[in-house]
N, C-alpha and C positions, 0 to 999 in steps of 0.2 A: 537109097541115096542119102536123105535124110538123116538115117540110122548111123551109116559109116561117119558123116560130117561129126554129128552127134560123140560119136566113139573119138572121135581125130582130135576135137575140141578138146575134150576130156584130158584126153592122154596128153596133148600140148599144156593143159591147167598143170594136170599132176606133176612133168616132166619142169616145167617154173618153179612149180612147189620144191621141189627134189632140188633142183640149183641152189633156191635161195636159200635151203636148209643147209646144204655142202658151202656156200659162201659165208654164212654165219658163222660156221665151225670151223672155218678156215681161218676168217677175220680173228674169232677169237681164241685159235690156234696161233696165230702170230702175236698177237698182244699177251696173249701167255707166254708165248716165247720170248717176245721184249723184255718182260716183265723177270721171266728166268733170267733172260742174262744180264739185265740190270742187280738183282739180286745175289748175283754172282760172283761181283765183281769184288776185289779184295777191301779189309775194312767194312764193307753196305751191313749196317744191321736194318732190323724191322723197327721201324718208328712204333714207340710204344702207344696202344692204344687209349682212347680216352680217360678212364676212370685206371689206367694199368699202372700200378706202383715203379714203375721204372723212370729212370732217368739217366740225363746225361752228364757223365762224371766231370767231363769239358765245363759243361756249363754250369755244373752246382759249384765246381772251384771259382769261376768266373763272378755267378751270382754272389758267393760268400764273400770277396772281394767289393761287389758293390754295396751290399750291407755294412762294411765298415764307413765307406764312402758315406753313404746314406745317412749316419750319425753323429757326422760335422754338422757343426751351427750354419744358422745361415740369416735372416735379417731381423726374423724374432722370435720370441722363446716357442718350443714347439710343445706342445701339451702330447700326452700318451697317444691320445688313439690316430693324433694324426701326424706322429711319429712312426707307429704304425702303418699306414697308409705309403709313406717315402719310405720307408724299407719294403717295405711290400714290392710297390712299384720298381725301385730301384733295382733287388732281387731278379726280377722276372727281366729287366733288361739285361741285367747282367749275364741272367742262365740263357737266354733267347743268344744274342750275341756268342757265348761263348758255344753254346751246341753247333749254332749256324756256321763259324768258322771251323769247329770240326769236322761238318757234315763237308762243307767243302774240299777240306782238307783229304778226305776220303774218296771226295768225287775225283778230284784232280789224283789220285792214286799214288799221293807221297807215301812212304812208308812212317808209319809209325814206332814210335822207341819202342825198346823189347828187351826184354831181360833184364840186369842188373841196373842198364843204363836206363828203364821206364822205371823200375824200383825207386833208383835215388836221384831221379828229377821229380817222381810225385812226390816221395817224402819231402823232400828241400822245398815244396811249392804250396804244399798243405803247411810248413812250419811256419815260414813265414805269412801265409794267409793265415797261418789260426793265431799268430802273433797279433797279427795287423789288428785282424779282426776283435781277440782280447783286449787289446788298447782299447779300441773304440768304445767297445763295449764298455767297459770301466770306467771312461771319462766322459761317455755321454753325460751325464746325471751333473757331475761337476763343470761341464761347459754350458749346459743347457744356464744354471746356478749362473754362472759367470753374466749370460745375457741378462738372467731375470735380474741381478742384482744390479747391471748398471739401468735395469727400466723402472729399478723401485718396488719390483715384483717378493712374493715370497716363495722361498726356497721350493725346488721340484721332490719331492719325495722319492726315493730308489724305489716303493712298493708298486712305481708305475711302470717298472718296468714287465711284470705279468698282463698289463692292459697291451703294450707293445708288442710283445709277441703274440700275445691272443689276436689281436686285429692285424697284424703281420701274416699271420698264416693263413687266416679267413681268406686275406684280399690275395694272396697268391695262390691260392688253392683257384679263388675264382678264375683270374686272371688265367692259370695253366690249363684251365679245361675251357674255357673257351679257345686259345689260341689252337688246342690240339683240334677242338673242334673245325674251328677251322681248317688244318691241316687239312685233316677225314675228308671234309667236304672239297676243296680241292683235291686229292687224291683219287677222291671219287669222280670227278668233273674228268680230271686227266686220262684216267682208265678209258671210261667211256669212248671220248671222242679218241684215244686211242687204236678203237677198231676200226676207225675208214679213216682216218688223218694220219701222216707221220710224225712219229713220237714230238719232236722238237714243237711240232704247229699245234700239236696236242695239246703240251704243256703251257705254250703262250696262249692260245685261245683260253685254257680252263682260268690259268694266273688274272687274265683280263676278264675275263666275267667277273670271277670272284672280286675283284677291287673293284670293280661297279658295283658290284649288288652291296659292297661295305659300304660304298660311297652314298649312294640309294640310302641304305639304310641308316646311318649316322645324321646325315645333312637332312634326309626327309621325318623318318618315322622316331629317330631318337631326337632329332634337336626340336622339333614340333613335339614330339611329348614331357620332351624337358619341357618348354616355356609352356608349353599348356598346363603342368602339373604345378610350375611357378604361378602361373595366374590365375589358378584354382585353389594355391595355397595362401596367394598375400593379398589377392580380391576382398576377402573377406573382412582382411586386417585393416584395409582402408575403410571401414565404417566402424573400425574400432576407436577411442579415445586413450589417450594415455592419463597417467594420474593426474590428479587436480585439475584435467581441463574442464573449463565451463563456457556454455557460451557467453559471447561481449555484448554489450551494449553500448561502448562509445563509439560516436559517429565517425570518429578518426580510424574505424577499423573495420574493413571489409566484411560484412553481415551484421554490422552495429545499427545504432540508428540511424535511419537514412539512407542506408544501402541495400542495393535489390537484389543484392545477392543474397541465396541460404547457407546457413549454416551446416546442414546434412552433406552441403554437395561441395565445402572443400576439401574433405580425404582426413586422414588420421594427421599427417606434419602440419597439412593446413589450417586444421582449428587450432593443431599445439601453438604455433609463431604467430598464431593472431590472439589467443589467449594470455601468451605469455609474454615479455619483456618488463622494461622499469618503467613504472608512470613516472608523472612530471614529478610529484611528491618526491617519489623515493630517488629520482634525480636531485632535486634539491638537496635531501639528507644529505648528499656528500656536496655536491657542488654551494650550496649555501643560498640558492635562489634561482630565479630568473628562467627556469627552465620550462621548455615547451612536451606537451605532450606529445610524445614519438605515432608519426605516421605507418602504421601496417598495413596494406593493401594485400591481399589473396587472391587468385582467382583459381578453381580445382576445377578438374577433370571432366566432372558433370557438369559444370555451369553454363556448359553450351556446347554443341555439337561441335564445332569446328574451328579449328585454331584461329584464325580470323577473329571469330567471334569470341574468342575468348580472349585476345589481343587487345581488341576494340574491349571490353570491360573491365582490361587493367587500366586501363587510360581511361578509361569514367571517373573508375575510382578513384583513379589520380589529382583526376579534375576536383572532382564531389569533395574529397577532401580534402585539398587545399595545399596540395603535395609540392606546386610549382612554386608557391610562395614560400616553399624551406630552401634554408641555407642548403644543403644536401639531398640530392637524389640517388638513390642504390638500385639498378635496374638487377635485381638477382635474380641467377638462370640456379635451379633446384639441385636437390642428385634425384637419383633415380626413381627414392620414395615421395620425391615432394617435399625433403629437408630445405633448411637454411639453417647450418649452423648457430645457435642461443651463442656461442664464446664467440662470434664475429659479430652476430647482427647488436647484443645488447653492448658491447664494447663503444661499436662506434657509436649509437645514443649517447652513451655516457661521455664518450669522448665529443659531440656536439652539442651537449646539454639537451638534448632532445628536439633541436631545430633540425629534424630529419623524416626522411620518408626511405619506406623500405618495400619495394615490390618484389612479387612473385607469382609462379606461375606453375601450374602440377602439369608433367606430363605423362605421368607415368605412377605407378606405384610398388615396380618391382624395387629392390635393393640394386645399389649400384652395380656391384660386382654380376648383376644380372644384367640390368641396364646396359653394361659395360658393354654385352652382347649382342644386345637385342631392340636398343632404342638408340645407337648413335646417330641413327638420321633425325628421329624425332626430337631430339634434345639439340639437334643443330638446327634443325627447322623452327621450334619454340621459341630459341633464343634469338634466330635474328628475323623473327617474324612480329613478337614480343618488342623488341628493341628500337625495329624498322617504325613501328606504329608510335610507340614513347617520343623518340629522337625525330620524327617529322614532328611533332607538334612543339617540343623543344625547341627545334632551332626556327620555332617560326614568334618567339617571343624575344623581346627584347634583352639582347645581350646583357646589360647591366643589372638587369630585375630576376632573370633565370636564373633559377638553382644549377651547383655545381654538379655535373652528371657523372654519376662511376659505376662500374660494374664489378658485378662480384659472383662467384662459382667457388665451389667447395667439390672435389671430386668429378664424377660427371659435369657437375654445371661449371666446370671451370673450361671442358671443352667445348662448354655453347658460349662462353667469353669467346674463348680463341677464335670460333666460327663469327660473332662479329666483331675483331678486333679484322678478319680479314676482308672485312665487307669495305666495299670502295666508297659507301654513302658518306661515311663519319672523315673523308679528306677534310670536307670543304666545311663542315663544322664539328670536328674534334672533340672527343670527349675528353673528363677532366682525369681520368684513369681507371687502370682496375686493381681487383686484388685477385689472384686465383689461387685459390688453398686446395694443397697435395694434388696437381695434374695428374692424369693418370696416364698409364705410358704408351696413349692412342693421341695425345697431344702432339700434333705436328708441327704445329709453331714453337710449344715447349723444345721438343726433343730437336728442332733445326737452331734454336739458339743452344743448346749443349753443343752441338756437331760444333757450331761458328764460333764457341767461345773464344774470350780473350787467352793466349797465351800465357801458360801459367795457373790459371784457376780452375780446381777441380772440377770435375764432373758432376758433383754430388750440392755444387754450391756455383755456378758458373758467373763469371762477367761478361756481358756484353757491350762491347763500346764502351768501354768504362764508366758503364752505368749511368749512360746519356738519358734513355728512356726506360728501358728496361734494368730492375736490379732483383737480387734473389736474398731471401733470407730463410732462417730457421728458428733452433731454440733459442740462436742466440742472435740478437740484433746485429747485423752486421750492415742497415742500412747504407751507413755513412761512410762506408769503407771505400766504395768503388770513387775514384777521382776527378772525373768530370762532373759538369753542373749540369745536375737534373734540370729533364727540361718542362716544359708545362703538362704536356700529358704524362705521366706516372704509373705505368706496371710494374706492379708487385708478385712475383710470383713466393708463395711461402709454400717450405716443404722440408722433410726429414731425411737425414740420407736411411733411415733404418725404414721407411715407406715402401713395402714392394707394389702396393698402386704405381706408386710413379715410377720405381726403379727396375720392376719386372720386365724383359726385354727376351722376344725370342732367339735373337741372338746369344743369348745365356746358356743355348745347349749345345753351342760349338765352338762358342769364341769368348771370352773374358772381359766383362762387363769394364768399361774403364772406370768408373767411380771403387774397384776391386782396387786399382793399380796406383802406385805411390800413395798421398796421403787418402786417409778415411775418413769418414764424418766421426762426428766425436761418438755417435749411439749407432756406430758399426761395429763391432768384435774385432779384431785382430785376426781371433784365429779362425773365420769364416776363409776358407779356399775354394776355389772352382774346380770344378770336374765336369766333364763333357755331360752332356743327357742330367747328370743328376741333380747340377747347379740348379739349371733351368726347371727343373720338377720341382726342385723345396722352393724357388720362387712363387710359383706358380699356387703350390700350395700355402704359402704365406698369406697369399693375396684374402682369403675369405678373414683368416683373423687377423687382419693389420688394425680391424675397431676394436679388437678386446684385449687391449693395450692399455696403460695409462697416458694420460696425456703428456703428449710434449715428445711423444714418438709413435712409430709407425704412422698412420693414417687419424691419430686423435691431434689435434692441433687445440691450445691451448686460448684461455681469454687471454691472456699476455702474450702470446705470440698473434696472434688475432690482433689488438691493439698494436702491438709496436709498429705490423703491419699497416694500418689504417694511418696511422700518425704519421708514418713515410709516406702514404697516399696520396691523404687531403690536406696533409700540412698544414694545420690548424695554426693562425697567428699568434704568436706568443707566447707556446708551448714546448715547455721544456722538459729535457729527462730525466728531472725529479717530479713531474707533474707525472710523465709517464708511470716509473715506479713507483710512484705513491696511489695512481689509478690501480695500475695493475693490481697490490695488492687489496686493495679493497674489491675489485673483480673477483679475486680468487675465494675470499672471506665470504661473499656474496656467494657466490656458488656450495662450496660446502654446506652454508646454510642452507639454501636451496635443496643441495640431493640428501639433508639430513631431515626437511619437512616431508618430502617426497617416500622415502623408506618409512617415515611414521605411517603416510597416508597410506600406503600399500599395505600397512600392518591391519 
């Protein structure tokens, strides 16, 4: 009895075996069969495989179209390799796009032209694309010329055009084998769950995996090893010095005599702007006398664990040195590295004979453009945590005897201004204004006054309210321009239209940036046009060199644009616009000296 059960069991194990073997080959009898008659179907070719020299004729005509596209100007001059890089990118949209409408084209089972009439549409279509395309070609080199020459730049050499396509080909070749990669890998996803699921649920379940695990993997394992590899790379540089700094010893300077703060522990910008500016001496050399020694207050990164506490010892130092008893106070929020602009901060010194104080605060040591990314909260929290602590102890002094309080940002720290220009504390005791130099295009107070502007005033230079409180300027003063009377508090926003910090716009990849449309800023090109997807890429890639620019455009802002600024600020009594011009150029004279001791000392 035993024995038979034994046998019965058996033959029931074998006889499941024997099913699930006949339903496997079934299952993948019918997925071969889908797969035949998908393959079947008229027009289907075989997607070429990964490293397979094949492509598609659709899209390489389409691509060679956005290559021309690709080598229009756009807001500053573009050096080879990263000329390179927007044609690359540009390319690969264009081929993806144009394949992808053919493949469709196929799915949907239009017929395709054939014979004479596919002859002489490709010819007619390759003539004018290899036209187009030769134009562009040819006039790159002479347009690029055009931007450098109104920046003051020297001429692009034609021999850069073999750096162009070298790195052009690199970054698509990359580009093309990851996306097929991709493909493969969906295809393979879809196959699969094609043997127990219907084609259709197939296809959407593998499509949805796949854009998770992109999404997984971008947002997790690439953007944590970007910023880890950023904070592995500029970690270091924060304990570096630049030339000529040394440490200070006046008590008027954060780690001087008297102060408990150390010198190690403000970061690479922070020893620079407390080592640097004009003493009282070399203020007098121009001014003729009477001048005070300029207040710098620092407080870095390491000075204390936690923003509080690092709050609370910029208002020590404020205290300690004597900061409330100046005509002027500058609560400045940093950029990203822990800058404060030298062509802002030493400007206004000279412009208040040195009855001033200048604060800051390090939050950070990446570059802005990383910053940009990865510290907007921090830099909004620094600023009006920084601020909150200043401006309590401020408005608990007497109105008549308190210094005049203003705020200033350059870059990043112009959106920790904006974060406390929206703070509801500063109603009931109002500050006496700010400056915010080149906003970048995360500024939503900036960018709500463009939207509000005054009818009639460009995009690239806007009025509000006729310049009651708020007014804008650039290279060229245009303070005085807007017609109402400034009122007590005073924002200054200064900025370039040739700036893609400030003018970069995601909207740039679909729709037409309005500072493009009627007039342009004077250090905009003419012949910059917009094109879908591509616009929005050369911006985009503009953004990391808008600093390696000369001053007075893109993202360099100038000590004379700095000054004109400050002097529409704090409207200094009695100063007039030949006091300005004649400051300014001794600013400018003063700096060249400056960067021509600095290239000795690097020698």
């Amino acid at each position: 009895m035993t024995a038979q059960t034994s046998d019965s069991t058996h033959s029931t194990h074998e006889a499941g075996a024997t099913d699930e073997r006949v339903r496997t080959r079934h299952e993948r009898h019918l997925a071969g069969s889908r797969r035949e008659k998908r393959e079947a179907r008229p027009g289907w070719t075989r997607p070429p495989r990964i490293f397979e020299p094949s492509f598609s004729g659709v899209g390489l005509v389409v691509g060679a179209l956005f290559i021309g596209i690709s080598l229009a100007p756009s807001l500053l001059p573009r050096i080879a390799p990263v000329q390179g890089i927007a044609t690359a990118v540009s390319f690969m949209v264009g081929y993806g796009l144009g394949a992808s409408a053919h493949a469709v084209w196929n799915y949907l089972e239009i017929p395709n032209l054939r014979g004479r009439a596919k002859t002489i549409t490709i010819s007619v279509l390759l003539a004018l694309i290899a036209a187009s395309l030769g134009l562009s070609v040819w006039s790159w080199v002479g347009r690029q010329n055009t931007i450098r020459h109104l920046f003051g730049m020297e001429d692009l050499s034609p021999t850069a055009w073999p750096i162009v396509i070298g790195v052009a080909v690199l970054m698509a070749a990359i580009i093309l084998v990851v996306s097929r990669s991709l493909r493969t890998l969906f295809r393979w996803a879809g196959d699969l769950l094609d043997r127990w699921l219907p084609r259709r649920l197939a296809v959407t379940l593998a499509a949805g995996a796949l854009l998770l695990l992109l999404w997984l993997l971008i947002s997790g394992l690439l953007v944590r090893g970007f910023f880890a590899g950023a904070n592995a790379l500029f970690s270091p540089r924060d304990t570096t010095d630049k030339v000529g700094v040394e440490p200070v010893t006046s008590s008027l300077r954060s780690t001087g005599e008297g102060s408990d703060l150390q010198w190690d522990e403000m970061g690479r910008q922070g020893r620079s702007f407390l080592s640097s500016g004009p003493t009282a001496d070399e203020i007098d050399d121009y001014t003729g006398g009477g001048a005070l020694e300029p207040i710098r207050v620092y407080v870095g990164l390491k000075s204390a664990e936690t923003l509080d506490e690092r709050a609370q010892l910029v208002l020590d130092e404020l205290v300690r040195t004597g900061a409330f008893d100046r005509e002027v106070l500058i609560v400045g929020t940093t950029t990203g590295t822990g800058f404060l602009e030298p062509n802002a901060v030493d400007a206004l010194e000279y412009l208040w004979n040195g009855d001033t104080a200048i604060a800051g605060l390090q939050y950070s040591y990446l570059p802005s453009w990383i910053s940009l990314l990865a510290d907007q909260a921090a830099v909004r929290e620094t600023s009006q945590t920084s601020f909150r602590v200043i401006h309590d102890y401020w408005s608990s002094l007497p109105e008549d005897s308190r210094p005049q309080l203003y705020l200033y940002g350059l870059s990043l720290g112009s959106y920790g201004v904006e974060a406390v220009l929206n703070d509801i504390d500063i109603i009931n005791e109002p500050i006496d204004g700010a400056l915010l130099s080149g906003p970048p295009f995360v500024n939503l107070l900036h960018n709500q006054i463009e939207r509000t502007r005054d009818e009639g005033s460009p995009a690239w230079m806007p009025v509000l309210s006729e310049g009651r409180t708020v007014r804008f300027t650039g290279s060229e003063d245009i303070l005085d321009q807007p017609t109402a009377e400034w009122g007590e508090t005073r924002i200054v926003y200064l900025q370039h239209g040739s700036d893609p910090v400030v003018f970069f716009t995601p909207t740039a990849f679909y729709r037409v940036p309005e500072y493009l449309v009627g007039e342009r800023a004077p250090d905009v090109t003419d012949e910059m046009g917009w094109f879908p997807i591509i616009t929005g890429w050369q911006l985009l890639l503009d953004m990391p060199a808008a600093g390696s620019v000369p001053e007075g455009f893109g993202h360099m802002y100038s000590s004379t644009e700095n000054l004109q600024a400050w002097v529409g600020v704090t409207d200094p009594e009695g100063w007039s616009a030949t006091d300005t011009a004649d400051l300014a150029a001794y600013l400018e004279e003063r700096r060249v000296a400056q960067q021509s001791l600095l290239e000795q000392l690097g020698d």
